[in-house]
C-alpha positions in Angstrom: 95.2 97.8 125.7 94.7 94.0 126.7 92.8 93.7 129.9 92.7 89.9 130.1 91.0 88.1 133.0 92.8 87.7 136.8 95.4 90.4 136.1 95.3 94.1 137.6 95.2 97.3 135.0 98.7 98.1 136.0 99.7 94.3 135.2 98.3 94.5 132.0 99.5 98.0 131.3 103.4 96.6 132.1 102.6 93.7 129.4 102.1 95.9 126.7 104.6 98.4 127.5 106.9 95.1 127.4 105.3 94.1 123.9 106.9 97.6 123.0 110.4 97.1 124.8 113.6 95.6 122.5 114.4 92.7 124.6 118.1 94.3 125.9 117.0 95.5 129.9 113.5 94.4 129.1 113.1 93.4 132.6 115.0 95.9 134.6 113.0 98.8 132.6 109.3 97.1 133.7 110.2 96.6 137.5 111.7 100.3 137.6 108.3 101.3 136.0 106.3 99.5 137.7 107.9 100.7 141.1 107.1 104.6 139.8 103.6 103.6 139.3 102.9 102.3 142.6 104.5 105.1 143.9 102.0 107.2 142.3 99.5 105.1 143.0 100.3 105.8 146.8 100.7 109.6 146.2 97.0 110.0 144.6 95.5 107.9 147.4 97.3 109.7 150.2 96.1 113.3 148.2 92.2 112.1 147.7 91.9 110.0 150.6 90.0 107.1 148.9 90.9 103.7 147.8 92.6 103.1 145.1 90.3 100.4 143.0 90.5 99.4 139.4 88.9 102.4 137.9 90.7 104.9 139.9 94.3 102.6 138.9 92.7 102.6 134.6 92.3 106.7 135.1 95.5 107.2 136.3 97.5 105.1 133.8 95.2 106.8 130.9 97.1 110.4 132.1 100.9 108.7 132.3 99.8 107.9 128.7 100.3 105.0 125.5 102.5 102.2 126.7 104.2 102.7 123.0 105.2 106.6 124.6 106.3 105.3 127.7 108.4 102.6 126.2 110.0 105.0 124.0 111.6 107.3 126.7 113.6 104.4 127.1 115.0 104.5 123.6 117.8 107.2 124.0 117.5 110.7 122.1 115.7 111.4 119.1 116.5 110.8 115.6 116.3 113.5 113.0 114.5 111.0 110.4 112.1 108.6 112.5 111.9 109.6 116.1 112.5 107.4 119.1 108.7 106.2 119.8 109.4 104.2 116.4 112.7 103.7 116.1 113.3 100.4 117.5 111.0 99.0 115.3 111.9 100.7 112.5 115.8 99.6 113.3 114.4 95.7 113.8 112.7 96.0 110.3 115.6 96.9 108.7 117.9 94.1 110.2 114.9 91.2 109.6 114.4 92.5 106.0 118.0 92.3 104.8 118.6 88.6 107.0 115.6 87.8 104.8 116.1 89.5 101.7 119.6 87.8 101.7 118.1 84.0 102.0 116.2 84.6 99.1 117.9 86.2 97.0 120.6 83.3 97.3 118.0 80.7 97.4 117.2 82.6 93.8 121.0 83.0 92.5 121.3 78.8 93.5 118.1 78.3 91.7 119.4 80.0 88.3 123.0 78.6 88.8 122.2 74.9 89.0 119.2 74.3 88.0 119.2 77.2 85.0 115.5 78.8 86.2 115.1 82.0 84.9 112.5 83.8 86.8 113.4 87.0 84.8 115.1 88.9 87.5 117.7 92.1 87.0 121.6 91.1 86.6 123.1 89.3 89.7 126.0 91.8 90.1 122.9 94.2 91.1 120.2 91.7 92.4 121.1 92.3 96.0 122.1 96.0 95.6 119.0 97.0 93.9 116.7 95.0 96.6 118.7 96.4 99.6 117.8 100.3 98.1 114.9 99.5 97.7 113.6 98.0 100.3 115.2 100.3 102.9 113.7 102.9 101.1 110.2 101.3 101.6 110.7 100.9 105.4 112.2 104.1 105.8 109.2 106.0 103.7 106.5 103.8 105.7 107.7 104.4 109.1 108.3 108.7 108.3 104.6 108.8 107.3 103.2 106.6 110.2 105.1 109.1 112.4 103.7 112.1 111.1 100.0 110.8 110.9 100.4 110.0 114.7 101.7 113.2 115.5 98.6 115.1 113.2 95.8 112.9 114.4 97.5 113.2 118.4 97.2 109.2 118.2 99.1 108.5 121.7 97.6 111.7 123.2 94.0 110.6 122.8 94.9 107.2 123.9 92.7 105.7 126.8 92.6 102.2 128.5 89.3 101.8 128.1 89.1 98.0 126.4 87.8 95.6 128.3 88.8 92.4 126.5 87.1 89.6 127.1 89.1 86.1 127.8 88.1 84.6 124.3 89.1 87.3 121.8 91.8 86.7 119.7 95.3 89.3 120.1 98.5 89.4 118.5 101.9 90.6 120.2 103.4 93.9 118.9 106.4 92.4 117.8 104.6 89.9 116.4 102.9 91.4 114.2 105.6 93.6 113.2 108.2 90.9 112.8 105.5 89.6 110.2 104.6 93.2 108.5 108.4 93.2 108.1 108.6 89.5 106.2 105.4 90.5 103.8 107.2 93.7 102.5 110.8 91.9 101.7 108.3 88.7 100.2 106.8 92.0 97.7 109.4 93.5 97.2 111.3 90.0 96.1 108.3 89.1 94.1 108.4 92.8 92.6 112.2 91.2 91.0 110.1 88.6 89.1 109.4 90.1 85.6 105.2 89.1 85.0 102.5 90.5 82.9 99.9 91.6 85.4 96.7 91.0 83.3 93.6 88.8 83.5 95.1 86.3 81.7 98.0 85.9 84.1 95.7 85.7 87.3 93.2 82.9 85.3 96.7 80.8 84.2 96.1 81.2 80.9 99.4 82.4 80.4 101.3 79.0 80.1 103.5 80.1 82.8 102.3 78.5 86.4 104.8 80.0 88.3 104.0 84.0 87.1 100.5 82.9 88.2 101.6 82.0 91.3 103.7 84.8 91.9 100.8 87.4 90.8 98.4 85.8 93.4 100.9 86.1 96.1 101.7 89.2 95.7 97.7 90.1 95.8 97.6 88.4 98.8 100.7 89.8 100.5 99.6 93.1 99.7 96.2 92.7 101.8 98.3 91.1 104.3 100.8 94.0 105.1 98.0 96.9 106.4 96.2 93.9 108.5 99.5 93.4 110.8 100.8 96.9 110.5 97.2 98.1 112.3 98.6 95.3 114.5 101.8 96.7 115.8 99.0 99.6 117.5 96.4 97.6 118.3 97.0 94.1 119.5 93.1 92.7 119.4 91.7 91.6 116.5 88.7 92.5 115.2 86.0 91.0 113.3 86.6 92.8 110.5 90.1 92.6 110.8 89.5 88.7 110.9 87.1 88.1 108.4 90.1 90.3 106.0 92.5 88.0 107.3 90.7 84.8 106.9 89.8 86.2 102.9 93.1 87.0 102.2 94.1 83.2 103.3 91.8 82.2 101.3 92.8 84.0 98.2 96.7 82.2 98.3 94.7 78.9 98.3 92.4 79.7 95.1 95.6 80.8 93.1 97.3 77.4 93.7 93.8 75.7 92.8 94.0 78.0 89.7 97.2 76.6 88.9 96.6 73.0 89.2 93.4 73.2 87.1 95.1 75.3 84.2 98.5 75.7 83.6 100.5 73.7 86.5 101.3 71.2 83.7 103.1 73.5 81.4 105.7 74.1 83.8 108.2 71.8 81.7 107.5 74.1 78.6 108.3 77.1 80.2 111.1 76.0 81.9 113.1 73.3 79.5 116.2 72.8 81.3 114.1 72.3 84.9 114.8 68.5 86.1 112.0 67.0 86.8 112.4 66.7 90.6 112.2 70.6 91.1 109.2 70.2 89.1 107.9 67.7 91.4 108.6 70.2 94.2 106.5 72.9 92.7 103.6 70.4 92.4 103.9 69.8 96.0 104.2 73.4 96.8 100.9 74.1 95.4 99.5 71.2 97.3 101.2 72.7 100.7 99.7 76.0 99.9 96.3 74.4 99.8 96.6 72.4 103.0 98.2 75.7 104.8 95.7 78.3 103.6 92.7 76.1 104.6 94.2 75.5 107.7 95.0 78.9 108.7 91.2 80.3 108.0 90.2 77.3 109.5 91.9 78.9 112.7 90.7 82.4 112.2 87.5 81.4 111.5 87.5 80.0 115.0 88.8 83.1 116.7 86.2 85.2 114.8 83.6 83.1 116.3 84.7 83.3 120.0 84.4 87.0 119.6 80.7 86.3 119.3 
């Protein structure tokens, strides 16, 4: 939990039960909370006759329990696959990952159509069938295990508000981080479709093929990505492990493209003939881009890290 400065425990306990909340009666669900609260708040003060201060308000909320329990009494009845404390996000990474899935795979289908790039994907009657399975299957599998290790390890029942956070630290919004958990497994899982030898020789861009090297290093990077915001959707403060991962696997996107450039980025016209020359001019700058966005992001982390101290 988030304890920021100038705000109450039960302030900050209604900000991350909203973090938790889809945003249909987002509102009316936190005041009618919030109201039952205080009520108990008034009921323990009236049975043990002392003031109700900060510590007393952080025990109580620790014994109504996990703001991701609480928000998901509001989610209707149980589902026989994943249950209700995860549906809602489960049933928002299924919508984002197909909207996105979509965009690329066109973006993909336009790229082989007019400019004849053959990225060595499956046949397009299947392209979008194949990735749909697939990654539903993926979300679905992730979000019945996740379930079931918080049931065996009592994750919400051990929960305790016991964080103090301190102004500086760095935190991250439930959704948030889901929203981009959800857009780093339909970017692997559209990466997966590109047909690459995964060998030495592929991640060094020694293969004569710059854009197989740059599609192996993102998927190494994506891959330490996804765990990093998936801890996340739990636990919205960073930590400085958590950071200095983060700020690494940044890092690793930019040395691929400075791999490319320094090997193979100029073979891109061999492997792909028919390319104009002002889509190759594109992927130049996309390397460049990538550069300039990595180094700025760790730049940005690297500052968080250090106001954790």
């Amino acid at each position: 939990m988030n304890f920021l400065a100038k705000k109450s425990p039960l302030d900050l306990y209604l900000v991350d039960v909203n973090s938790y909340l889809p945003a249909k009666n987002r509102t009316d669900i936190v005041e009618e909370l919030r109201a039952n609260l205080l009520e108990k708040f008034a009921d323990r003060v009236e049975q043990s006759g002392a003031e109700m201060n900060e510590q007393a308000e952080i025990k109580l909320l620790s014994e109504f329990g996990h703001p991701l329990r609480i928000a998901a009494e509001y989610q209707g009845e149980a589902r026989s696959l994943v249950g209700p404390t995860l549906y809602p996000f489960y049933r928002m990474s299924v919508l984002v990952s197909l909207v996105i899935s979509t965009c690329v795979l066109l973006s993909i289908n336009l790229a082989e159509i007019f400019f004849r790039v053959d990225l060595g994907v499956v046949l397009r009657p299947w392209l979008f069938v194949n990735t749909y399975i697939y990654i539903i299957g993926v979300i679905t599998i992730g979000y019945v295990l996740t379930e079931r290790l918080m049931q065996r390890h009592n994750y919400l029942d051990s929960w305790e508000p016991n964080s103090f956070e301190k102004p500086g630290n760095a935190l991250a919004s439930a959704w948030g981080a889901l929203i981009v958990c959800i857009v780093a497994v339909t970017w692997l899982t559209i990466l997966n479709l590109v047909s690459i030898e995964h060998s030495f020789e592929t991640l060094l861009g020694k293969n004569q093929n710059p854009v197989h090297t740059l599609v192996f290093w993102m998927k190494i990077e994506t891959a330490i990505l996804i765990p990093q915001y998936f801890r996340l959707v739990f636990n919205q403060a960073w930590s400085r492990n958590s950071l200095v991962l983060r700020i690494g696997s940044e890092l690793i996107l930019g040395l691929g493209c400075v791999v490319i450039l320094l090997t193979n980025a100029g073979s891109l016209g061999a492997s792909y003939p028919d390319m104009p020359r002002s889509l190759a001019s594109v992927f130049y700058t996309i390397l460049w881009l990538g550069i300039v966005a990595t180094s700025f992001s760790a730049f940005s982390y690297s500052r968080k890290l250090t106001r954790l101290g």
